[in-house]
N, C-alpha and C positions, 0 to 999 in steps of 0.2 A: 735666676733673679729673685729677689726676696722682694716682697709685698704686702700690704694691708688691704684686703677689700672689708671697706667699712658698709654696713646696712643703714638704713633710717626707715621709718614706717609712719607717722605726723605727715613730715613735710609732701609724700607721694597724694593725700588725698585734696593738696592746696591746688587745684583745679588751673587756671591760666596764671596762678601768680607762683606755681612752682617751680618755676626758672628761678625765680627773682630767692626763694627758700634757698633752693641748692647753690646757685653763685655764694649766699651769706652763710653757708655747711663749709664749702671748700676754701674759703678766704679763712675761715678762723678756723681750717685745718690748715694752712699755710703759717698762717699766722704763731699758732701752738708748736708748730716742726720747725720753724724758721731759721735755729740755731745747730740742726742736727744733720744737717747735710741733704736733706728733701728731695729728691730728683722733680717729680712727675706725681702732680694730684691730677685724676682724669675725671670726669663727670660719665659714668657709663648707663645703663638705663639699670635704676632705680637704686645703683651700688655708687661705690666713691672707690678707685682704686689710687690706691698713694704707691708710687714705688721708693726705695730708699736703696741706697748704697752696701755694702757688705760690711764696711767699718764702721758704721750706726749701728748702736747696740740696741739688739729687739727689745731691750727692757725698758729704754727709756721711751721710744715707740711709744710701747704701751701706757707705758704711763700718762703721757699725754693725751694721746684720745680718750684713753677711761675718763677726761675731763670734758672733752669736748660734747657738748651741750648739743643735741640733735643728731646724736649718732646713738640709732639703736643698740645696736653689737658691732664689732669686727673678729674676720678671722688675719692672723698673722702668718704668712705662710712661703710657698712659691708658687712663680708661672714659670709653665711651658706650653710650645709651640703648641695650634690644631687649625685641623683644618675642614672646613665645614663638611664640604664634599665625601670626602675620603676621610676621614680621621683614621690616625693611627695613634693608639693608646698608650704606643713601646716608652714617651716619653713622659708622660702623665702617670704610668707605674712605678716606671722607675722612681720617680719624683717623692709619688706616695710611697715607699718604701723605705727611700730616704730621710722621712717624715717621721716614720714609726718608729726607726731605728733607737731612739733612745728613752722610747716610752715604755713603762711599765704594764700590760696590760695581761688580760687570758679572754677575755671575749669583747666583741666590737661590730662596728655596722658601718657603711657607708651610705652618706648622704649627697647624692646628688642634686645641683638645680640648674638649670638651661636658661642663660640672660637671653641666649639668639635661638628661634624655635626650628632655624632652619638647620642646623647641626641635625643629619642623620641618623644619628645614635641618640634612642631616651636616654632620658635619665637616668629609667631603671637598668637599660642596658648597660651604663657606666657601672653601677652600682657594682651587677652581677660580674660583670670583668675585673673590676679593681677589689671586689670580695673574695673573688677565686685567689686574682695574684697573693693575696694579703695570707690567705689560709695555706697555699703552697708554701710559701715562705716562711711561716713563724708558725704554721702548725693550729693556730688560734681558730677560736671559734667565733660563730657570729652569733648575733643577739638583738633582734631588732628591737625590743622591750626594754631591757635595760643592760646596756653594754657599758662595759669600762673606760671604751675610747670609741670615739665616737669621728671619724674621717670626713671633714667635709670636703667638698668638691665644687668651686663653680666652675659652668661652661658658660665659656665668653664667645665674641663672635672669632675669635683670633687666637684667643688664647685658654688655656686651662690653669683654672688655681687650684691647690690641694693645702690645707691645715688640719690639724688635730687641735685645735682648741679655740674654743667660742668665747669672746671677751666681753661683758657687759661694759654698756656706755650707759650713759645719763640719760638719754632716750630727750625727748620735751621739744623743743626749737631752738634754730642757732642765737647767739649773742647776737645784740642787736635790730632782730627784727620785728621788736614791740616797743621800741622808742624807751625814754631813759625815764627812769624812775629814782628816789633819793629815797634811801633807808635809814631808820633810826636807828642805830646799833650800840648796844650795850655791853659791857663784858661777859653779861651771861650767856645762856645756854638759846633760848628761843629767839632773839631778833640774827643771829646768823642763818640760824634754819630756815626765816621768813625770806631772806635776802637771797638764800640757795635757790628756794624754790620759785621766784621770781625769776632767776638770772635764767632758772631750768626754763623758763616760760618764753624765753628770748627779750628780755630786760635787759640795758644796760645799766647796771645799780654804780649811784655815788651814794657815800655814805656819811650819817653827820651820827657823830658821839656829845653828849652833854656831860661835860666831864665835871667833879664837884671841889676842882679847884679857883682857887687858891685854898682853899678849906681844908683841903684834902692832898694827896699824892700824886703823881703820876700814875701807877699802879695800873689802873683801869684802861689811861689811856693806851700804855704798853702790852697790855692785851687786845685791846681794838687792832691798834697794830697788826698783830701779829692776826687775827682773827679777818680783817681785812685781805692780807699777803695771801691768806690761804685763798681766799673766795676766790682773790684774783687769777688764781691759776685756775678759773673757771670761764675769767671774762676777760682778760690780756691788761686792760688800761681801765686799773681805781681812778675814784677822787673819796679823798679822806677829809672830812671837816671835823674839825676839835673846837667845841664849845664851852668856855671856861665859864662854869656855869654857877658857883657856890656865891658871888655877889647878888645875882638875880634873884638867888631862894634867899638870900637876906633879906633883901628890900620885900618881898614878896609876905614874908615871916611880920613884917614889922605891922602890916597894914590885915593879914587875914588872917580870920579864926582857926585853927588847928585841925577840926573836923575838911578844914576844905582844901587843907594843904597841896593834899597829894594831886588832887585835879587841876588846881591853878598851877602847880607845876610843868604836867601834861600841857595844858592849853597855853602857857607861854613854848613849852619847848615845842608845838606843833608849827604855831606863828611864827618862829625863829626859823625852822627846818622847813618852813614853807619858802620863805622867800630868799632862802640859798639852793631850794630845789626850782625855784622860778629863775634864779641866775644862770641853773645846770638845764637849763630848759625842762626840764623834768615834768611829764604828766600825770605823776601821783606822788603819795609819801607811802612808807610800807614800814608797818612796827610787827615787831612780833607777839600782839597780844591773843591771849588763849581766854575765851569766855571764862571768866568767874575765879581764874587762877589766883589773882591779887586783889585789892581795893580798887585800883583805876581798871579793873575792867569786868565792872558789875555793865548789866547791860544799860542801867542807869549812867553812869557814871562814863561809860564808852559813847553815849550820844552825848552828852554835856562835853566832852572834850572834844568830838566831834565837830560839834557846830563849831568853834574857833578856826577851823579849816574850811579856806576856800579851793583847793585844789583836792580831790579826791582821795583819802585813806583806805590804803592794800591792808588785810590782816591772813595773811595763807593760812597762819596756824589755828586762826578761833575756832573751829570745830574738834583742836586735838587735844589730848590729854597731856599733862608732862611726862609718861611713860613713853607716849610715842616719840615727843619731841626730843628725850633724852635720845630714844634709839633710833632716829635718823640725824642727829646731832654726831651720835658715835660715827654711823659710818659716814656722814660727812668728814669728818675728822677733827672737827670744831670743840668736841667735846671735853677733848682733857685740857686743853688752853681754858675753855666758860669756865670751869670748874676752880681756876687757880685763886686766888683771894686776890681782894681788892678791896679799893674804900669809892663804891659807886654813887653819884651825885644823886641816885633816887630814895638811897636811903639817911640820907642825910636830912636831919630835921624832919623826920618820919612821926605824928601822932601815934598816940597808944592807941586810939580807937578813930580810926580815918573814916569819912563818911561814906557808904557804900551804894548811898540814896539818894546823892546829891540833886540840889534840885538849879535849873537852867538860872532862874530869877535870883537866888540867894548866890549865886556866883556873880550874875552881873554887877551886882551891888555891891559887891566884893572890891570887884576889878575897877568898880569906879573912884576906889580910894587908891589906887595905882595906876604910875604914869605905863599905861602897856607899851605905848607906841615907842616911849624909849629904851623900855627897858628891851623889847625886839629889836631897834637901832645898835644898841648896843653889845647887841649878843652875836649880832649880822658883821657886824664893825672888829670885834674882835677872834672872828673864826680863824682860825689857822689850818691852813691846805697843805693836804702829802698828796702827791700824786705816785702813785705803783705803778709797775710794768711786770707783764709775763711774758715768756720765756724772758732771763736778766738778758739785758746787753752785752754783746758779746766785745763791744769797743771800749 
């Protein structure tokens, strides 16, 4: 029988409330496998064993869980029969032989780990017997240091698993279990990053785009899009809000100075994105601003935009560089879509020289010669909603 035993290392230290972690692990391991024929997700102690069919292909398997959010590693492998008392190993060699059969290797190790302590045989005793068999067989040597292939082994109370290869997951908490937050997202590179790292945190992220039409193109929104679709094969069920945003930086343009541009823009599009994340119940907003990267995020210019927010601003990235953000952007996979061109509403009607100082008083003053409350009315009034789904529907 082929299988996943998937790991997690987070949710094990959540004390009386780590029922409630792993029930929200194995539901959105359900969730993700749903269209692939799934047998059997088992909750075992401190592992998640998924069993699947023979005509599900391990690759798409895998691909799934390397998504799912609160799984440290899995191994991809098989079980066979044990038995605690008596074990006998004839069928857990065999297995692991089977295993090796089409690997590449010249030196290797076995890893054993015992779920049930009452199994007779250590671990290390598994090791040395399933090390022996491996070396009679293919002549190979071992290498506890650094080996080519590396066999793991768990011992279950019923059962034995054996894999050759260790999968990295997303590590962090399941979707869902830190309540729903709304993300600013842009076509670039940094607010998908912020939205990843959040969703890793166990957020369920909606997302709102300020798009700079009618002024401009679709362009950007068609990147959201697509930049969305991806996330969501992170978190199963988007909300996508489209904010047609080029009339408001009119009005905005006609009444204030140019130095102040770029911050009244922020602070209208905060108050718009507020009270579409108060209709998504949302207990925060999350951008992805990096200290000092741009004009709107002098640490001046971060609290002045700031105060227009009644509900709390998430910033994951402000401690990072764009080095970094580029290079977990890549392996997010986010990065060659941020990178495509586009005609984005921030840089639209952009000052030569934006204010990087701005001050809290010279902006109210500002705002008092604009109707705010309509121009958020109308920015509320005209959003337009995608709702996504992961794995697609299979009806």
């Amino acid at each position: 029988m082929r299988c996943v035993i998937a790991h997690y290392h987070e949710l094990a230290l959540k004390g009386n409330n780590r029922d409630y972690f792993e029930h929200c692990l194995m539901k959105n391991i359900r969730t993700a496998l749903k269209d692939v024929g799934i047998r059997q997700v088992e909750n075992l102690h401190s592992r998640i064993r998924i069993r699947f069919p023979p005509e599900t292909p391990a690759a798409v398997v895998q691909d799934r869980l390397k998504r799912v959010c609160g799984i440290t590693n899995f191994l991809l492998g098989r079980v066979v029969p044990l038995q605690l008392a008596q074990p006998n190993l004839d069928a857990l060699t065999t297995a692991v032989l089977e295993e090796i059969e089409s690997q590449s290797f010249t030196t290797f190790r076995v890893t054993a780990r015992r779920a049930d302590k009452r199994l007779t045989l250590t671990s290390m005793d598994i090791e040395r017997a399933l090390g022996a068999a491996v070396c009679d067989r293919t002549g190979k040597k071992v290498s506890l240091k650094n080996p080519d292939l590396t066999i793991y082994v768990e011992l279950l109370s019923k059962e034995a698993f054996c894999s050759v290869e260790k999968i990295e997951g997303p590590g962090g908490m399941p979707v869902g279990v830190s309540g729903k937050i709304a993300c600013l997202i842009s076509g670039g590179i940094d607010s998908p990053v912020a939205a990843y790292r959040m969703i890793k945190r166990g957020c369920l992220a909606s997302f709102i785009h300020f798009s700079g039409r009618p002024l401009v193109s679709r362009a950007s929104e068609e990147k959201v899009h697509e930049l969305v679709r991806h996330l969501t094969t992170f978190q199963y069920d988007s909300r996508l809000y489209v904010i047609p945003f080029g009339e408001i930086q009119r009005e905005i343009i006609l009444s204030a100075p140019a130095p102040f541009r770029i911050v009244l823009y922020r602070r209208m599009m905060i108050r718009i994105a507020q009270e579409l994340a108060r209709k998504e119940q949302c207990w925060a907003l999350v951008t992805g601003d990096s200290l000092g990267q741009v004009a709107s995020q002098t640490p001046q210019n971060l609290c002045v935009i700031e105060e227009a927010a009644e509900l709390p601003i998430l910033r994951p990235l402000i401690g990072m560089d764009k080095r970094e953000i580029i290079d977990e952007a890549r392996r997010l996979g986010t990065y060659e879509t941020s990178i495509e061109p586009d005609q984005d509403c921030c840089k639209l009607f952009v000052p030569p020289h934006p204010s990087t100082k701005t001050r809290l008083d010279d902006v109210h003053k500002v705002e008092r010669l604009i109707d705010v409350s309509t121009l958020v009315k109308r920015g509320v009034e005209n959003a337009e909603l995608t709702e996504l789904s992961f794995p697609p529907s299979t009806t």
